[in-house]
N, C-alpha and C positions, 0 to 999 in steps of 0.2 A: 548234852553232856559237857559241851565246853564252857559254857555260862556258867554249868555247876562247877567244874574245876576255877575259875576263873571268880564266881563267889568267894569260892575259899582261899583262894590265894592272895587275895586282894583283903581278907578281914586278916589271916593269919599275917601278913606282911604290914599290918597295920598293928598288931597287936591286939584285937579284937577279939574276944569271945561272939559265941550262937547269940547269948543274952543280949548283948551289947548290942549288936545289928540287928534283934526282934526290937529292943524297947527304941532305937530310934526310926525305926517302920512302922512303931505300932503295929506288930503283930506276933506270936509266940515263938518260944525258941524252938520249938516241932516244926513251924514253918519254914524258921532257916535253916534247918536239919535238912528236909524235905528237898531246900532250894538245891543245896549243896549235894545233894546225894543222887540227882536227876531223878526223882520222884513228880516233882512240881517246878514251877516257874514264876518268880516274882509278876506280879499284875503290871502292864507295861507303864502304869503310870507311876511303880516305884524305882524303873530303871532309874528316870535324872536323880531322885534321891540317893540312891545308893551310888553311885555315881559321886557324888557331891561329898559323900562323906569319906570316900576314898580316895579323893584327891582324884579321879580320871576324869575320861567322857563317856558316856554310851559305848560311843563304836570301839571304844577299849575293851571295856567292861564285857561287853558279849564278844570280843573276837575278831570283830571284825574290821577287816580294813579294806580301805576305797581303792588303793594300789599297792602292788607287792615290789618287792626289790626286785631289779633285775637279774639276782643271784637264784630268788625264792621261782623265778619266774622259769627260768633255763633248771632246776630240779626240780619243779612239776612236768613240765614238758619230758622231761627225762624218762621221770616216773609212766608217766602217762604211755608214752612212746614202748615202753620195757613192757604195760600191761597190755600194749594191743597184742603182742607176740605171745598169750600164757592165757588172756581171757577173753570172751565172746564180743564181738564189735561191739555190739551194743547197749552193753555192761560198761566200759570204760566210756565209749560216745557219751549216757548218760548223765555220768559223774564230770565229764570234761563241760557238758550243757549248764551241769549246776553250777561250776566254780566258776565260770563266768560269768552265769543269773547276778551271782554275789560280788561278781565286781567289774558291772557294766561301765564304770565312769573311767577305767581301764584300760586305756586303749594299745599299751605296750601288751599285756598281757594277751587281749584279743586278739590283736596281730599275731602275736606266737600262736596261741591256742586255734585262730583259722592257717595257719602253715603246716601245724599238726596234723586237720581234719585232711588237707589238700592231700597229705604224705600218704597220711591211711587210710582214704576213701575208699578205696578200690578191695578191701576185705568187708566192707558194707554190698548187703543186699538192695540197699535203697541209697545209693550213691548220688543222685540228684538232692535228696534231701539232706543229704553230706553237706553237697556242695551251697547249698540253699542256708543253711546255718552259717558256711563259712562267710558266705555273700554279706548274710546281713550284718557278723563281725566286721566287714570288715566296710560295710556302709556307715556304720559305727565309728571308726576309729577316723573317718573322713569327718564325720561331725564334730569329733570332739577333741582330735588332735592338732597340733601348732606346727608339727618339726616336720619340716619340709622333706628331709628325709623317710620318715614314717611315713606319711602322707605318699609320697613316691614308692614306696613298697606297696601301700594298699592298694593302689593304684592299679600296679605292676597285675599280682596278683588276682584283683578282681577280671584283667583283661586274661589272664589264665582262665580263670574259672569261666570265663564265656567259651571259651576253646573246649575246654572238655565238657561243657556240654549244650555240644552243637551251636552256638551263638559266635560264628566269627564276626560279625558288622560288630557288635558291641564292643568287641576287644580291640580293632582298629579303631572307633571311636573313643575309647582309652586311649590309644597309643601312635596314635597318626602323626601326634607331632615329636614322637620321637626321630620319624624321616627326616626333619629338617636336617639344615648344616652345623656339625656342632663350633661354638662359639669359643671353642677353647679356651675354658674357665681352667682346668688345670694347667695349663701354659702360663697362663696370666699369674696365675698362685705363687707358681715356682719361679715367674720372676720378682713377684714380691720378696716372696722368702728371700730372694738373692740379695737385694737392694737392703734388705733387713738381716741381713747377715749371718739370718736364721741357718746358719748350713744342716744341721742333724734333719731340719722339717722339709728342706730342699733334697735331700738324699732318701728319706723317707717319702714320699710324696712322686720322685722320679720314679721309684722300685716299684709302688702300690699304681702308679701308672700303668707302666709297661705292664707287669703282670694283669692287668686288669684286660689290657688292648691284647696281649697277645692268646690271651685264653678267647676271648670275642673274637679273634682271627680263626683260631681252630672251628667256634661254633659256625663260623659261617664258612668257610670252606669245606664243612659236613655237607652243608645248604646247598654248595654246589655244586658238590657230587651230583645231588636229587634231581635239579634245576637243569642244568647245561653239561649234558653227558657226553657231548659231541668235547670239552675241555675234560673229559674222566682222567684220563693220566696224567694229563698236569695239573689236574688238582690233585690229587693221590701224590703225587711229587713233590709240591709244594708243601702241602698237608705236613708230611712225615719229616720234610726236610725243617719245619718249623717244631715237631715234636721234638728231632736231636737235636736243632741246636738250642732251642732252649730247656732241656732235658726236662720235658715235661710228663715223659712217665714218673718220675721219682716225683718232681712240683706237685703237678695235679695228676692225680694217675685218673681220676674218673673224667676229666674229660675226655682223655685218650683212652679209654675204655668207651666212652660213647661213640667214639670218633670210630674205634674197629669195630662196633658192632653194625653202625650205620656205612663202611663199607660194605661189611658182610652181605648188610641184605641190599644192598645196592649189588653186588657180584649176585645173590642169588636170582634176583630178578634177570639176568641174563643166564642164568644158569651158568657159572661157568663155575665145578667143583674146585677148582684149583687157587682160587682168588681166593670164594668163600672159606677154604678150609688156612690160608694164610693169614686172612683177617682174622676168624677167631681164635687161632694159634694165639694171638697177638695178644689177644681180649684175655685168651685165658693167663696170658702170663703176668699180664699189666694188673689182671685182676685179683692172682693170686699171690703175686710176690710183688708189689709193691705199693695195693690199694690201704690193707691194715697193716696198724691201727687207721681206719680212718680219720683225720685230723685235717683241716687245712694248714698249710706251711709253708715256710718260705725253704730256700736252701742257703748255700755256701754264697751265692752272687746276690739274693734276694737278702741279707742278712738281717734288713730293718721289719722284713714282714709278720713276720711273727705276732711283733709286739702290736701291730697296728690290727690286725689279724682280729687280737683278743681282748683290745679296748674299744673296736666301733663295728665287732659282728653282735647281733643281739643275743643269738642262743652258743655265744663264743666257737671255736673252732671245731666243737665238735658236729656230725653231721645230723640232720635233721629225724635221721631213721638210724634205730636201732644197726647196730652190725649185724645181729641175726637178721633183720629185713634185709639186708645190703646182700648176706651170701645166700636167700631167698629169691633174689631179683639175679643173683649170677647166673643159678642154675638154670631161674625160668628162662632165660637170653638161650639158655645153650638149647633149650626145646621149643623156639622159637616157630610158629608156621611158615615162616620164611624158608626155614632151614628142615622140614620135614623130608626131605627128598635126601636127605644123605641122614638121617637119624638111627641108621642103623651099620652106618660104616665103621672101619675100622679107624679111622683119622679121629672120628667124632664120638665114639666110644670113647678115647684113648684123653680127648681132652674134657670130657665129662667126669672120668676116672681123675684127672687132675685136678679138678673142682672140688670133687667130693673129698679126694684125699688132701686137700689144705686147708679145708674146712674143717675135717674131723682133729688133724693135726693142733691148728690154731684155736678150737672151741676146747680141745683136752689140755693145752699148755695154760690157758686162761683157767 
């Protein structure tokens, strides 16, 4: 049907009559009726003709293109993302298989398209085969990509997909040389900028720093909660003392949203009701009043992030999963196995009721 739209818009936009485009095909104006009406399909050896006499190329003429814009790119993912929430896994998986089939030499595209599969794997009944497509996307973008960067996401992510499932040797051989000492390229940068007198790229570049170090400090001070429990309190000290003063409920409220859930079940494996139900007091309120809209952002101190934010994130600041998955993934936290031994209290009722009710609140004001 697109070839056929795409016949006729391309004979009418030239000015052409049915006749006109049969007698230089030699062949009748019922066949270009035919062509145009999705009855039939020009013989592929009159594609380059018709082509030719339209002023295009082939991969016009039928639709198709080798890569998409990175706009076109982040509202398929959109899309896609919106259809896992509404229809069957493997009705969308399908469609997500095709549209890459059509533009394997893609590799911006495939990178997003295996970030998608990683997000909604876990609503697939055959989740290794998930991850198995995303693998090969993304062995794909290693062949055929240049930007170092890109190439460092695939990377990244391919040492995930060994992780979930069951493959840790592979993802340490990914990622072993990220142990080394780092070499302080952004150091060296900013004193470029300085000597060049760049200040706006020096001030930008300090911010996208910090922000960058101090969110890596939350995630690994989660770490060692896990790790060195004999330091529990001063890392819970530290932790939180890092959350106020870089006000990183309001910054990033989901890592501090990870950050209380993984007290949580660190408190619950000791059993101790009183931690547990402090930490997810904490989850629910981080989660409820100040996770949406989900956006990344900067604040009042961060002023330059924003902008930086929304010109070098690929799928831009918005998050990778639907909001409806997002207050999917709150609820599942609060019914946690972890937390199955106080699932009928009154603490945890009362912050399950607070879930639901800023959910129903924020889904009816939208």
């Amino acid at each position: 049907m697109q070839l056929a739209q795409q016949l006729r818009a391309y004979r009418e936009r030239h000015g052409l009559t049915q006749q006109d485009v049969a007698s230089f095909c030699y062949v009748t104006k019922a066949t270009v009726s035919k062509w145009e009406n999705g009855l039939s399909t020009p013989d592929v050896a009159l594609l380059p003709l018709l082509a030719s006499r339209f002023g295009t190329t082939v991969d016009a003429l039928i639709g198709y293109e080798a890569t998409r814009s990175k706009e076109d790119v982040r509202a398929a993912y959109a899309r896609y993302a919106t259809r896992f929430q509404h229809e069957p896994f493997q009705t969308v998986y399908e469609a997500i298989i095709e549209d890459a089939r059509l533009h394997y030499s893609d590799s911006f595209l495939l990178l997003q398209y295996a970030i998608l599969l990683v997000n909604y794997a876990t609503a697939s009944d055959e989740q290794r085969n998930v991850y198995e497509t995303a693998r090969e996307w993304l062995e794909r973008v290693k062949q055929i990509e240049s930007d170092v960067w890109r190439l460092r996401q695939a990377n990244g992510l391919l040492a995930i997909l060994a992780l979930l499932v069951g493959e840790p040797e592979r993802a340490v051989e990914r990622t072993e040389s990220a142990a080394q000492p780092s070499v302080g390229e952004e150091g060296v940068l900013i004193d470029a900028y300085e000597a060049l007198g760049r200040t706006t790229d020096v001030q930008q570049l300090l911010q996208v720093s910090m922000y960058q170090h101090v969110l890596q400090l939350l995630a690994r001070l989660a770490k060692m909660l896990h790790h060195e429990p004999d330091k529990r309190d001063e890392t819970i000290h530290r932790a939180e003392t890092l959350i106020a003063t870089w006000q990183l409920d309001t910054l990033h409220p989901n890592s501090v949203s990870q950050w209380y859930v993984l007290r949580a079940i660190e408190a619950a494996g000791r059993e101790e009701e009183e931690a547990v139900k402090e930490a997810l007091t904490a989850f629910v309120t981080v989660a409820t009043i100040h996770l949406f809209p989900v956006r990344l952002r900067g604040d009042a101190y961060f002023d330059e992030l924003d902008e930086w934010l929304e010109r070098t994130l690929d799928l831009g600041t918005a998050p990778p999963r639907t909001e409806s998955a997002i207050w999917d993934s709150i609820e599942q936290t609060m019914h946690h196995p972890a937390f199955e031994t106080w699932h009928d209290t009154p603490w945890m009722n009362e912050q399950i009721a607070r879930t639901r009710f800023a959910r129903t609140r924020k889904e009816r004001d939208e």
